[in-house]
C-alpha positions as CSV (number, residue, x, y, z in Angstrom):
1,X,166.5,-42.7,117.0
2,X,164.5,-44.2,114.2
3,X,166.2,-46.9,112.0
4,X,168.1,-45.7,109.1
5,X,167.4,-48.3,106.5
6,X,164.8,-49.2,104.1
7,X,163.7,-53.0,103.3
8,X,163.0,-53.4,99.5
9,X,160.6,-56.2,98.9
10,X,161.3,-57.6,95.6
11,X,164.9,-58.1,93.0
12,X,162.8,-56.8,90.1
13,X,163.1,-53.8,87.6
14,X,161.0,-51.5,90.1
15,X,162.9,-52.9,93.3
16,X,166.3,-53.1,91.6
17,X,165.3,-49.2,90.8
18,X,164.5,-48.7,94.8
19,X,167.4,-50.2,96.4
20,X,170.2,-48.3,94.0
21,X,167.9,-45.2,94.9
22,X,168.1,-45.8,98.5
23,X,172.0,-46.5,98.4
24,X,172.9,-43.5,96.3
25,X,170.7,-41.4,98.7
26,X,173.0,-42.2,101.7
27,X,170.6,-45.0,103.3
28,X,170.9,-48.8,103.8
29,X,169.4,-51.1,101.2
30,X,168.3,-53.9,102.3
31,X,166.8,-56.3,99.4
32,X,164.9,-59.0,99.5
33,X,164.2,-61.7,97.0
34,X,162.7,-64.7,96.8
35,X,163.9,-66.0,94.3
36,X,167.7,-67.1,93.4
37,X,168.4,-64.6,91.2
38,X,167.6,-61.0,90.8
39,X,166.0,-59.4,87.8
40,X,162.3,-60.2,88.6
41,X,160.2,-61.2,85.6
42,X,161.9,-60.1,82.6
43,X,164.5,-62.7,84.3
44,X,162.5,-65.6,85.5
45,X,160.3,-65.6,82.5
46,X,163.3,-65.5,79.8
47,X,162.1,-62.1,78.5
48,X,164.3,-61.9,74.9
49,X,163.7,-58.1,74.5
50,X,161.9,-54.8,75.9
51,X,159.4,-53.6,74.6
52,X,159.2,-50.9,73.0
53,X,162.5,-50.7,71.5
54,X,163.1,-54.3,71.1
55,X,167.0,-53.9,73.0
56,X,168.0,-57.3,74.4
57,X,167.1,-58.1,78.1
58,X,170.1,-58.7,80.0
59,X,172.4,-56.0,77.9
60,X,169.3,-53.3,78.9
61,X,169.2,-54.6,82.8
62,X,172.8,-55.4,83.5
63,X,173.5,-51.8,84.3
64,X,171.1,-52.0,86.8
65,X,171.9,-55.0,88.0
66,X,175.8,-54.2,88.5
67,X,174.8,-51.1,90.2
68,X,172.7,-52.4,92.7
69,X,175.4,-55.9,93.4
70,X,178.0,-53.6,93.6
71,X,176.8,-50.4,95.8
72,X,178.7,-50.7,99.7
73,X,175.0,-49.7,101.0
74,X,173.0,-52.3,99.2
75,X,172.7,-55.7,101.2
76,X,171.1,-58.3,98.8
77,X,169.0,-61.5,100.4
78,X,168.5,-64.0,97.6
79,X,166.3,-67.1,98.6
80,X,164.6,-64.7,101.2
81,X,160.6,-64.4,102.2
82,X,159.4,-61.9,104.4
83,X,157.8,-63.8,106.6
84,X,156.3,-61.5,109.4
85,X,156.3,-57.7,110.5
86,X,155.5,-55.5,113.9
87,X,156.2,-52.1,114.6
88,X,155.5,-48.4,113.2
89,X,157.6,-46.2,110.4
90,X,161.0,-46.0,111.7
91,X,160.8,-48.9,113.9
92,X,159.5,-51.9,112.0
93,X,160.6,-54.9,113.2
94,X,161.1,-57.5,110.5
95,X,161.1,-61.4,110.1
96,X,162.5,-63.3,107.0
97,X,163.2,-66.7,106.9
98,X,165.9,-68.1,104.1
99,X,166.1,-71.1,101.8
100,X,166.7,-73.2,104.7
101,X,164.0,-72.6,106.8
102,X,166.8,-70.1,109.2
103,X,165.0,-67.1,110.2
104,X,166.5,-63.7,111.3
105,X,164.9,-60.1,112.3
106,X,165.9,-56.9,110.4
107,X,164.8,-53.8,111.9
108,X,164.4,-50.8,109.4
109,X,162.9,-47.9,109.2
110,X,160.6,-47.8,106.2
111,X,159.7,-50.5,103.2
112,X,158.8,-51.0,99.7
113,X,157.2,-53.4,98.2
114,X,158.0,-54.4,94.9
115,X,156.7,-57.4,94.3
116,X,155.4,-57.3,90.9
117,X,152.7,-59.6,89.1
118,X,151.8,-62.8,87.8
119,X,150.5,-63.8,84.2
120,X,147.2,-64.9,83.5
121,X,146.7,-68.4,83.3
122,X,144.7,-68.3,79.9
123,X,143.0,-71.9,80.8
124,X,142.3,-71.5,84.2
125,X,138.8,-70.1,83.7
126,X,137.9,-71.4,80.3
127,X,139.1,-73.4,77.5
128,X,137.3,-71.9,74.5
129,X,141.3,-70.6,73.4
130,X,142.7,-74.8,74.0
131,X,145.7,-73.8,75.7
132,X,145.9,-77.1,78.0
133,X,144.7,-78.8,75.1
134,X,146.6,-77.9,71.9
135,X,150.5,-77.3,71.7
136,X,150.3,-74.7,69.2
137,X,148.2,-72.7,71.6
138,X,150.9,-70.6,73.5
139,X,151.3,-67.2,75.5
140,X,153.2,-64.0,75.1
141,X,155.9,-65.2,77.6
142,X,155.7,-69.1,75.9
143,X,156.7,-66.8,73.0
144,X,159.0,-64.6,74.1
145,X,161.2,-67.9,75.3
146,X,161.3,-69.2,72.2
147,X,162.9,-65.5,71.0
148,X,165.1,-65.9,73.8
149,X,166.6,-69.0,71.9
150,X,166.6,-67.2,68.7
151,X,163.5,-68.7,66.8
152,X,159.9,-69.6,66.5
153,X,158.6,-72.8,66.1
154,X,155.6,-74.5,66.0
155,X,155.6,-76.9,69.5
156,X,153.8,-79.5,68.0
157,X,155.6,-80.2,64.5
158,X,159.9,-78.1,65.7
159,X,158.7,-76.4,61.9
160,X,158.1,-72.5,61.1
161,X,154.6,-71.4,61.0
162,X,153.2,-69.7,58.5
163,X,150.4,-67.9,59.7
164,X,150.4,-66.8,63.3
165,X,147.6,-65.2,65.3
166,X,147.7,-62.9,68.3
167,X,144.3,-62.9,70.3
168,X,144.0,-60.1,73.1
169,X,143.0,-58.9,76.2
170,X,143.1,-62.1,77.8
171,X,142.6,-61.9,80.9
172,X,142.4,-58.5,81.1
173,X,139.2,-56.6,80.1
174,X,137.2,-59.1,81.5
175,X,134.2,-58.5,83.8
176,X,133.1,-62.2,84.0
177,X,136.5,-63.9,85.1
178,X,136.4,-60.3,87.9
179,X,139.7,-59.0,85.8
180,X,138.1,-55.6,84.9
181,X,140.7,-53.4,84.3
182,X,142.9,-53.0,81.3
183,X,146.7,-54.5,81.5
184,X,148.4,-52.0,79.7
185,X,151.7,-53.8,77.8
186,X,149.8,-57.0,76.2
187,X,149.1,-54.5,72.7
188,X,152.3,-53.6,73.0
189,X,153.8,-56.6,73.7
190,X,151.8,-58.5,70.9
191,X,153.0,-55.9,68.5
192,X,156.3,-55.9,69.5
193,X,156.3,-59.8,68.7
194,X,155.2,-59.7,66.1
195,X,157.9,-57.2,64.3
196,X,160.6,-60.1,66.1
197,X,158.8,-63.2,64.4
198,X,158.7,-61.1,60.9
199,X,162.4,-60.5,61.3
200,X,162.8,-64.2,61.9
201,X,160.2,-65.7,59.2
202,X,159.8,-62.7,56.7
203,X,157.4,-65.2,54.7
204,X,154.8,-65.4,57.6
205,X,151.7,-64.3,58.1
206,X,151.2,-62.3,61.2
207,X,147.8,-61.5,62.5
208,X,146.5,-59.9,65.4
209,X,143.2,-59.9,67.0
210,X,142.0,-57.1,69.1
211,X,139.4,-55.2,70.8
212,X,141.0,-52.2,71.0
213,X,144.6,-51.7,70.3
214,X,145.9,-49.8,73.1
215,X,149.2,-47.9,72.9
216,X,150.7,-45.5,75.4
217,X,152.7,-42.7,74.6
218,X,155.4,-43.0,72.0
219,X,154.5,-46.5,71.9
220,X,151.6,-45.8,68.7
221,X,154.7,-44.7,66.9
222,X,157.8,-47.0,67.9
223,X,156.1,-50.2,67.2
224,X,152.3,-49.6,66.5
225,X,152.9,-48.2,63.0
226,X,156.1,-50.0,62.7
227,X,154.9,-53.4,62.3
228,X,151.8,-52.3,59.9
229,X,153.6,-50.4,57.5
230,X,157.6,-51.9,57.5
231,X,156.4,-55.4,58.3
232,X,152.8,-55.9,57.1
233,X,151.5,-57.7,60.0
234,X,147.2,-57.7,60.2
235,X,145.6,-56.2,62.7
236,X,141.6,-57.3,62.6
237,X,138.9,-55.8,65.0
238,X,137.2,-58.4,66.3
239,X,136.4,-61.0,68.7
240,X,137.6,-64.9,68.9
241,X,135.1,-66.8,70.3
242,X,136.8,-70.4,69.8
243,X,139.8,-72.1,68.7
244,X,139.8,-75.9,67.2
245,X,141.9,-78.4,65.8
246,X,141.1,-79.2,62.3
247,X,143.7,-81.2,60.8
248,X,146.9,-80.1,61.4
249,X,145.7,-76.3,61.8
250,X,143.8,-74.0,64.2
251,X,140.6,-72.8,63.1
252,X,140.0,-69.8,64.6
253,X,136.6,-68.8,64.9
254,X,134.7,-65.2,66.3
255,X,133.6,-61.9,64.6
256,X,135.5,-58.9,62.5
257,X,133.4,-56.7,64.3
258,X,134.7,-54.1,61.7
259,X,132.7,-55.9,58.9
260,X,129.9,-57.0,61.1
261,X,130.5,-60.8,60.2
262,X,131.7,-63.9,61.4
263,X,135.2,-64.7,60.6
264,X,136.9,-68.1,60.1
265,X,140.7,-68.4,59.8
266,X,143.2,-71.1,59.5
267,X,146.3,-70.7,61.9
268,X,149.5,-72.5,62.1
269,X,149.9,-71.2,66.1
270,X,148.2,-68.8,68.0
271,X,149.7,-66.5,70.9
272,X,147.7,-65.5,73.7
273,X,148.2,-62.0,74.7
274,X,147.5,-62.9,78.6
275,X,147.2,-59.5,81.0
276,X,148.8,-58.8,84.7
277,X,147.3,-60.1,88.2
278,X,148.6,-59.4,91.8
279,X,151.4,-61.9,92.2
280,X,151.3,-64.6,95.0
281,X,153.7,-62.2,96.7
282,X,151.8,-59.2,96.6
283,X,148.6,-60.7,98.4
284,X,151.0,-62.0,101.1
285,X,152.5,-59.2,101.7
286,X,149.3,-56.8,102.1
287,X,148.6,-59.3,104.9
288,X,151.9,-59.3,106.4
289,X,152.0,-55.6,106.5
290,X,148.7,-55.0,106.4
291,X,148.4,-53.3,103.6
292,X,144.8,-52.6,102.2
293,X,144.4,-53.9,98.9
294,X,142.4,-51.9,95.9
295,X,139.0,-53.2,94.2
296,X,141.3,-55.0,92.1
297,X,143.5,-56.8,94.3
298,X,146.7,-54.9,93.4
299,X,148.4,-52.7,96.9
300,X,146.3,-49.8,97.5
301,X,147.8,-46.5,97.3
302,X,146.4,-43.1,99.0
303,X,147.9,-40.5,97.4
304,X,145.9,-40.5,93.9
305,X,147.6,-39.3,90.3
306,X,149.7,-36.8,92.3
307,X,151.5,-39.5,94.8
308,X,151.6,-43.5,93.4
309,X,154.0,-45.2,95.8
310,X,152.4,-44.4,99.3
311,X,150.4,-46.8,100.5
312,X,148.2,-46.5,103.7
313,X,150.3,-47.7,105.9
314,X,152.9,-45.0,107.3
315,X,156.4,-45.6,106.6
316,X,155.7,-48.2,103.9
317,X,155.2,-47.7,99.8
318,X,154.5,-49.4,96.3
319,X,156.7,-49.7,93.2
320,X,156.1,-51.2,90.1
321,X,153.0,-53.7,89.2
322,X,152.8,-54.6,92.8
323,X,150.5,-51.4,92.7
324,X,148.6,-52.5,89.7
325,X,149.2,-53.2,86.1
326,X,152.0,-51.0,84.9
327,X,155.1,-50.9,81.9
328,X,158.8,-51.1,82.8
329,X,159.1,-47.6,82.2
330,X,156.4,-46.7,85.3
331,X,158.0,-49.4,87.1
332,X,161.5,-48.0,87.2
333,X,159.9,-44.4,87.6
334,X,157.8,-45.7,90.9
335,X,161.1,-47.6,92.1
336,X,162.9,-44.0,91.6
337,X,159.9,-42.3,93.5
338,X,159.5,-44.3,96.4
339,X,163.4,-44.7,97.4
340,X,163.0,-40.8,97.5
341,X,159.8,-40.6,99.7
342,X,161.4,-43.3,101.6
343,X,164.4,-41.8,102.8
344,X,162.5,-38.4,102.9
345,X,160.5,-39.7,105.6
346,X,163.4,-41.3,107.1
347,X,165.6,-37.8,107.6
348,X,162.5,-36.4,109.0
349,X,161.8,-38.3,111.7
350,X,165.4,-38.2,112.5
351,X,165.0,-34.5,112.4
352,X,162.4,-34.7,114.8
353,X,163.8,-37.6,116.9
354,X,167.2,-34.7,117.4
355,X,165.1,-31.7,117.8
């Protein structure tokens, strides 16, 4: 008889969504984590809010959270790699090894990977933005810790700004540094900041720089439109091509490719709207299970627009940004998807095992 569990790689949103799918189906949960904590990167990187409706963190997840900690058919590993894997779909044979070095083997019959992304590291491949160089330099998650504790502050001086700069698409968009694909949340994101720091510091200047600003869905409404017309934040087309000290400021230099001419401005701090790449834990697991990944880097699926979560590899599927850059909305929907195809292709295999 095949196995009649499922091995969810990953405690985030999208893996969080798989395991209490899996349970409520009738199967075994077994979920993985690596970290000490579940909750993935909304967790481990102190997201404040959600975008887009700006609803705290932990009050939007804990639902979630309880559901899956509580379940009878949910067994949670925290402090747990995957560490090797043989066999087929129904009869994979599992390794993971704990905190401590102990190692034990799971067999299941099917697995997900959920293993979500990392950030770009905005001064890995160049400096022209001065993140390793100037404290007032600082990403959207740098940000989003600082909403986490309730205000915004310039690193350098503890004080307010008063005029704060998004720059996007970095990281993402970009053919040179081999990141050619667009990350999907960072306009969002940005936007979504800045409606937060104009709650916080009504008297600021907000400012964001863009290529294109790209919403999804009711996104262009909920916060798009929202923080141009209730909170009068800037949004400039154009380019940033530099950022220096000059005194105590930023000057931020590029193009309003709008007007067709260079542009100049003075900034108190700047936030780096950096995009998605696969996470550590994705590339290791396409090698464990020998997953194929896509041009990318992110898990290949094979199913197209019309299936996202199976990957090539029978009896094993994607959720979340593991398959590539996606919003928490897509990630809970994939989590949703591939629990079901997951314990569909465990009752029919059991089916024909009987028959």
């Amino acid at each position: 008889m095949p196995n009649d569990s499922v091995l969810i790689v990953g405690g985030g949103p999208a893996g969080l969504e798989a395991a209490r799918g899996v349970a409520d189906l009738g199967k075994k949960a077994i979920l993985v984590e690596a970290r000490d904590e579940l909750g993935g990167t909304p967790y481990a990187s102190s997201y404040a809010t959600l975008t887009p409706d700006l609803r705290d963190t932990e009050e939007e997840m804990a639902g979630l959270l309880g559901d899956v900690r509580k379940h009878p058919l949910v067994d949670v590993r925290l402090g747990t790699r995957v560490v090797k894997s043989e066999g087929r779909a129904g009869e994979f044979r599992v390794t993971l090894a704990g905190g401590d070095g102990a190692q034990v083997e799971e067999e299941v019959g099917a697995v997900i990977i959920a293993t979500g992304f990392q950030h770009f590291d905005p001064g890995r491949e160049t400096q022209m933005y001065g993140y390793y160089e100037y404290d007032d330099v600082i990403t959207l998650v740098d940000a989003e810790k600082m909403m986490k504790k309730g205000k915004i502050v310039r690193p350098s001086t503890g004080e307010p700004p008063e005029r704060v700069a998004f720059i996007q698409c970095v990281g993402s968009r970009d053919r040179q540094i081999g990141n050619k694909y667009c990350s999907k949340v960072c306009c969002g994101i940005a936007s979504k900041q800045s409606i937060e720091i104009k709650r916080m510091l009504p008297n600021a200047k907000v400012f964001i720089f863009y290529i294109d600003m790209r919403m999804y869905g009711f996104w262009e409404d909920q916060i798009y439109w929202k923080a141009q017309e209730e909170y009068k934040v800037n949004y400039v087309r154009g380019i940033v091509t530099e950022i220096i000290r000059k005194g105590d400021k930023l000057l931020v230099k590029g193009e309003d490719t709008t007007m067709g001419r260079p542009v100049e401005v003075l900034m108190d701090m700047v936030i780096l709207s950096v995009g998605m790449e696969p996470s550590r834990g994705t590339i290791e697991m396409s090698r464990i299970f020998n997953i194929p990944r896509e041009d990318h880097g992110f898990l290949a699926t094979q199913g197209g627009p019309l299936d996202t979560v199976s990957t090539p590899v029978p009896g094993i599927f994607v959720a979340g940004a593991a398959a590539g850059p996606k919003d928490l909305e897509d990630s809970i929907s994939m989590g949703g998807a591939a629990a079901m195809k997951a314990v569909a292709l465990l009752n029919r295999l059991q089916r024909v095992s009987v028959g």
